[in-house]
N, C-alpha and C positions, 0 to 999 in steps of 0.2 A: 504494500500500500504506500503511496507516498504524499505525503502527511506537510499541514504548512503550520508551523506555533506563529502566530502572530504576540508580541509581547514588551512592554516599553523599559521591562527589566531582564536584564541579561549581563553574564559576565563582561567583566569583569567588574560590574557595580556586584557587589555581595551582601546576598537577600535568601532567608526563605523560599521566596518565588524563584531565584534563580538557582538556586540547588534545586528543587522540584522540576524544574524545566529541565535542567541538564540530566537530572538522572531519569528523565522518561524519553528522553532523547537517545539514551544510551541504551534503554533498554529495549525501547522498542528497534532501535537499530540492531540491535541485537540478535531479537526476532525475524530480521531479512526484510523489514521496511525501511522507506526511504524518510528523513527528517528535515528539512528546511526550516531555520529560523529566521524569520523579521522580524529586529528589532530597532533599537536606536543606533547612532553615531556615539560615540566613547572615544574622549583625547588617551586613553589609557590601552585602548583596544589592538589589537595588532592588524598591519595593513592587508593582510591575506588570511582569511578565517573559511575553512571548510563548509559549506552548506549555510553561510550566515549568509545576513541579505540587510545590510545599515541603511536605516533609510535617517535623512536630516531631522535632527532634535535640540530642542532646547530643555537644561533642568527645571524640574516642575516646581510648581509656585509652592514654598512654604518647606519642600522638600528638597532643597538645592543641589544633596547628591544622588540623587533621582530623573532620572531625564524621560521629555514623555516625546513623541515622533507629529512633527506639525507638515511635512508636506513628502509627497515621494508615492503617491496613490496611483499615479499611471506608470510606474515603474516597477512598483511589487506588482501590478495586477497582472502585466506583459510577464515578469518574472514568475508567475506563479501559474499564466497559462500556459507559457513553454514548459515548466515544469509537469503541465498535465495534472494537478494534484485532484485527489480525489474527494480529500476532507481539510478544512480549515480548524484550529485549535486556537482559539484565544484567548490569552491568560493577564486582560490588563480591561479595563470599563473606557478605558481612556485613548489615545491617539493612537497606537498599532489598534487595540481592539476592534475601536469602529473602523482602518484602516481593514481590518481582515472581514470585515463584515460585508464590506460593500464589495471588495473581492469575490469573496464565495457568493454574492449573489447574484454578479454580472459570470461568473463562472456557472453559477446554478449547480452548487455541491453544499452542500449539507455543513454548518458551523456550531462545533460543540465549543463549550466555555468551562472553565475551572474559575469558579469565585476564590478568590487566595485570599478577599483581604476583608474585613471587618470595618468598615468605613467610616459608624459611630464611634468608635474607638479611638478616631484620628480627628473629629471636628475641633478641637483644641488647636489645632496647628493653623488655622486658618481664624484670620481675624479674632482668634479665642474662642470660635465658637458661635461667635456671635450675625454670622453670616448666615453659613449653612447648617440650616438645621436638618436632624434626623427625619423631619418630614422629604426635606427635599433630596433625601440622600435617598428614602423610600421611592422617590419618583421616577428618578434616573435609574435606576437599579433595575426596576422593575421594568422600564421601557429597554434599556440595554438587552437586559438578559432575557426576556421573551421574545426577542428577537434573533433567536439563538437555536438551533434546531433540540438541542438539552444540554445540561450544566453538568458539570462534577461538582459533586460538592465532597469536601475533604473531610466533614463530619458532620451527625446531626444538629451542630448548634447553627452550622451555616443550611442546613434544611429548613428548619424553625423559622430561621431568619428570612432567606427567601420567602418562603410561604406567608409571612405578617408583609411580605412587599408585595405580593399577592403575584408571584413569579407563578404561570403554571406551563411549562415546560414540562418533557420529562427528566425527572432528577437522578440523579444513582451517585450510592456514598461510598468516596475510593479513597481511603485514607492515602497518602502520599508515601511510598516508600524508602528505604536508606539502601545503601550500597553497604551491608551490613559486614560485610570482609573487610572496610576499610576502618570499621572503629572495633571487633573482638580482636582482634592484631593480638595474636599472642608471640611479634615478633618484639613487641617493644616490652623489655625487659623489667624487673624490678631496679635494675643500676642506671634506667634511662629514667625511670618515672622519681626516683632519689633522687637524680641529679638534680630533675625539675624543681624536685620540691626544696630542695637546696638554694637554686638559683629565686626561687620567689620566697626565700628567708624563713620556710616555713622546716620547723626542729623534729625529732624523730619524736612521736609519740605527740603530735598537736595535730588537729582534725581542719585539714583542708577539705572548707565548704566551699564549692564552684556554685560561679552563675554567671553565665559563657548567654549572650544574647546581644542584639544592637542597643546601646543604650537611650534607649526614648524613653519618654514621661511614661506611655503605657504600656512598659513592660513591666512598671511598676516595682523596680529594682530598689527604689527606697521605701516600699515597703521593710524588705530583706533587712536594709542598710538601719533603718528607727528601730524594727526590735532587736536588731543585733546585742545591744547592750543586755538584754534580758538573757541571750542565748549563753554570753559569757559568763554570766552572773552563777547559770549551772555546767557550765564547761568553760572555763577561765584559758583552755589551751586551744581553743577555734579558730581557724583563720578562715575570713571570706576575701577569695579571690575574684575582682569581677573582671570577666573578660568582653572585648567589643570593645565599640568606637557609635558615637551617637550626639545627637545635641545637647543631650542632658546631662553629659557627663562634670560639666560644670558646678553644679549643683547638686548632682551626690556627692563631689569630693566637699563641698560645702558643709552639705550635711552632715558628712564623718568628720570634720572638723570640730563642728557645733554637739555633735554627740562627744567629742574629745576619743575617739578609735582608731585615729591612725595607727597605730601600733599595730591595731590586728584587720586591717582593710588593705587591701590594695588592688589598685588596677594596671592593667599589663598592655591594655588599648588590646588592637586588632592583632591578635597572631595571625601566622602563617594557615593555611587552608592543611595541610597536610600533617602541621603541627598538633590540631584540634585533639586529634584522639589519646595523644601522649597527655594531653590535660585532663579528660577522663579519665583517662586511667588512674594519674596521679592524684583525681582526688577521693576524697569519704565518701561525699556526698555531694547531689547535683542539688539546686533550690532552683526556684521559680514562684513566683507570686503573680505571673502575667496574667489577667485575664480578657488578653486582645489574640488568643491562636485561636486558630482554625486546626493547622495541623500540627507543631508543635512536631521538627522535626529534631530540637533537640535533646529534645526528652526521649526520641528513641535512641539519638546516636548514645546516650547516655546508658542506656540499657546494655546498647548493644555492647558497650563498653565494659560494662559489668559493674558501673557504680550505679546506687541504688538513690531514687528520686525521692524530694518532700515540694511538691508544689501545689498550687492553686487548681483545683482540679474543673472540671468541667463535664458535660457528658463524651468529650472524646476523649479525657486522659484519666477520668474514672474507669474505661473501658481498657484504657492502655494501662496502666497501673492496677491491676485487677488482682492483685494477690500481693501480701504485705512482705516477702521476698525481695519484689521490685521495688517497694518504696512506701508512699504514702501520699494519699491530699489530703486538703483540707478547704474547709467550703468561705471564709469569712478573711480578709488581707489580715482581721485582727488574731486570727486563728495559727501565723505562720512558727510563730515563737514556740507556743507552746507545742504545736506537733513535730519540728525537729527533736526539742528537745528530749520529749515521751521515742520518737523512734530512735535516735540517737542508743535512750537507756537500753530498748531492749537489745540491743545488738544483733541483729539479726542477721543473717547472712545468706546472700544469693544463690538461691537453689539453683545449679545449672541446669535442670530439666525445664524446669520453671522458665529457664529464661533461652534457654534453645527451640520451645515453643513459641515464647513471644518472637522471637526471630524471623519464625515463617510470617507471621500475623505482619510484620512490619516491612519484610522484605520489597528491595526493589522489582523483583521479580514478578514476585506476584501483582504489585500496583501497574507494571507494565503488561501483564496480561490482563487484568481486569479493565483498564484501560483502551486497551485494543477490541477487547469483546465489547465493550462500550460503543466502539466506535464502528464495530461491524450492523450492531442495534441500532444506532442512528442511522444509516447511511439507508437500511431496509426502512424505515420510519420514514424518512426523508424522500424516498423512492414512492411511497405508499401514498405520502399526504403534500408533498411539496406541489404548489401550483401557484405558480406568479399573482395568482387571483386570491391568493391569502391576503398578502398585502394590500394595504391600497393602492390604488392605482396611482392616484399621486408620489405617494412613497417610490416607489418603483420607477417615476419617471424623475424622481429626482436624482435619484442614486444614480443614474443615466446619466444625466446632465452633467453631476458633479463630477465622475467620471470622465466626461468628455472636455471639462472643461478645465481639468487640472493639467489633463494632456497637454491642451492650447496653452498654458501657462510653462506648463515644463521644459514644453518644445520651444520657448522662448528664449 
């Protein structure tokens, strides 16, 4: 099959979304299909990239290391009908999205979407809030994504959430998988994960606490960082490592000042991409208090890791933490202190059956073929009910237009 991701994030910006894209790229390539991505332009990017397709961008408003794709529409669509493609993937609400939209429908192939992002979560970042409200993040949502031949959604909280924006497409829930060989690594030694723990100051016998995310307001990382003083009050030997790079990181180091913890906080900014699993490894325990995931790929890479989780649970990571082996939630930000603490006591130690199970459950493999059968269901769906006569008629003649008229601009 050969397949187009339309998407306004992609390597070498470093996201959630774009580990999700690359490892369904991988594996459906895997499988003997063909992958094409269109994305943005990146000063960081390399001048020759395999099967990518940059089309001209600027960084999005509010999100400056973010870039979303403002013109390049008769260029993907030429590139995408030479390509022959049979299905379109779009994985962004924003400039590639609607850019893959009007593709697939001057193409007349079927366009399925993965909602990645939580949007309520983010209306802070823009005017504080005070622009865009949750109403109007309801309206576009719903108009984008039923425009969609069906959606992935990466767990039931983003079902829930469509359905209250009254999305009614068909859904199917595919949680996003890990390349789960790259974090059980039983190459990296107990003298590699010493060193580590050496080189971040942390003594033989003190309990390295990770919490490895992008640092933004709502991942809620100063949760973590307020009750930490409580955490030391029953374990004086803790250290919280946070790892990532984010806007807010300004102001949690403020915050650990104002609580007076420097001593036992530190941040490391962004490590290396291949570096990540040697920090798993080397810690106790993984934390998180975020509750802005959808999929929450690294609470698996943390498993897969073999260090045992205490975060903000949800109904997908209630589902993923499903035995007290792998870790623990808890329902309330105010709840975070006291359930390390309580799991900390009992010592518990991960069941490898227990978590060679979870394994499959998480795998890339499997997300890459539930994904492809997805896409085999769409396209008969798609064959069955598509008819230019769904849409309006207008609609339709505009998407023509715009089309045609981007060309006359381009070819300028």
């Amino acid at each position: 099959m050969r397949i187009g991701f339309f998407t306004d994030t992609y390597f070498p910006q470093v996201s959630g979304v774009a580990t999700s894209i690359k490892t369904l790229k991988e594996q459906l390539e895997s499988q003997g299909h063909e992958v094409y991505i269109f994305t943005t332009t990146d000063p960081e990017a390399e001048d020759f990239e395999k099967d990518i397709v940059r089309m001209p961008s600027v960084p999005f408003v509010s999100f400056t290391d973010r870039r979303i794709v403002v013109r390049g529409i008769w260029f993907a669509y030429q590139i995408a009908k030479e390509l022959d493609l049979e299905i379109i993937h779009t994985h962004t609400e924003f400039g590639a999205g609607f850019l893959g939209k009007m593709v697939a429908n001057r193409l007349r192939i079927p366009v399925v979407h993965t909602y990645h992002t939580m949007y309520e979560d983010y209306l802070h970042y823009i005017a504080n809030g005070k622009v865009v409200r949750p109403t109007h993040v309801k309206h576009f949502i719903k108009m984008f994504v039923n425009h969609s031949t069906g959606v992935v959604c990466p767990s039931q909280r983003v079902v829930d959430t469509l359905k209250r924006y009254e999305v009614d497409v068909p859904m199917k829930i595919i949680p996003t998988g890990i390349e789960v060989g790259r974090f059980i690594r039983p190459d990296i030694t107990s003298v590699e994960t010493e060193a580590l723990r050496e080189k971040l100051g942390i003594q033989n016998g003190e309990l390295m606490i990770l919490s490895l995310s992008r640092i933004s307001y709502e991942k809620n990382i100063h949760v973590i960082v307020e009750q930490f003083p409580e955490v030391l009050m029953s374990f004086p030997n803790a250290r919280l490592v946070i790892v990532g790079k984010g806007p807010y990181r300004d102001e949690l180091e403020e915050l650990v000042e104002q609580l007076g913890v420097q001593k036992y906080v530190q941040f490391t900014g962004e490590v290396p991409h291949e570096d990540v699993a040697c920090y798993y490894h080397a810690a106790d325990y993984f934390v998180s208090a975020s509750t802005s995931e959808t999929q929450g790929l690294t609470y698996a890479e943390a498993i897969a890791s073999g260090t045992q989780c205490v975060v903000e649970g949800n109904d997908y990571l209630n589902q993923l933490i499903d035995h007290e082996t792998l870790g623990a939630t808890f329902e309330q930000d105010e709840d975070f202190s006291d359930t390390l603490i309580h799991y900390i006591q009992q010592q518990i130690k991960m069941d490898p059956a227990i978590q060679a199970k979870k394994m499959i459950e998480i795998s890339a493999e499997r997300f890459g073929s539930e994904i492809f059968t997805f896409y085999q269901e769409l396209i008969h769906y798609y064959g069955e009910n598509h008819d230019e006569e769904r849409l309006p008629k207008r609609t339709v003649r505009k998407m023509r237009v715009r089309i045609a008229s981007l060309k006359n601009s381009e070819d300028k």
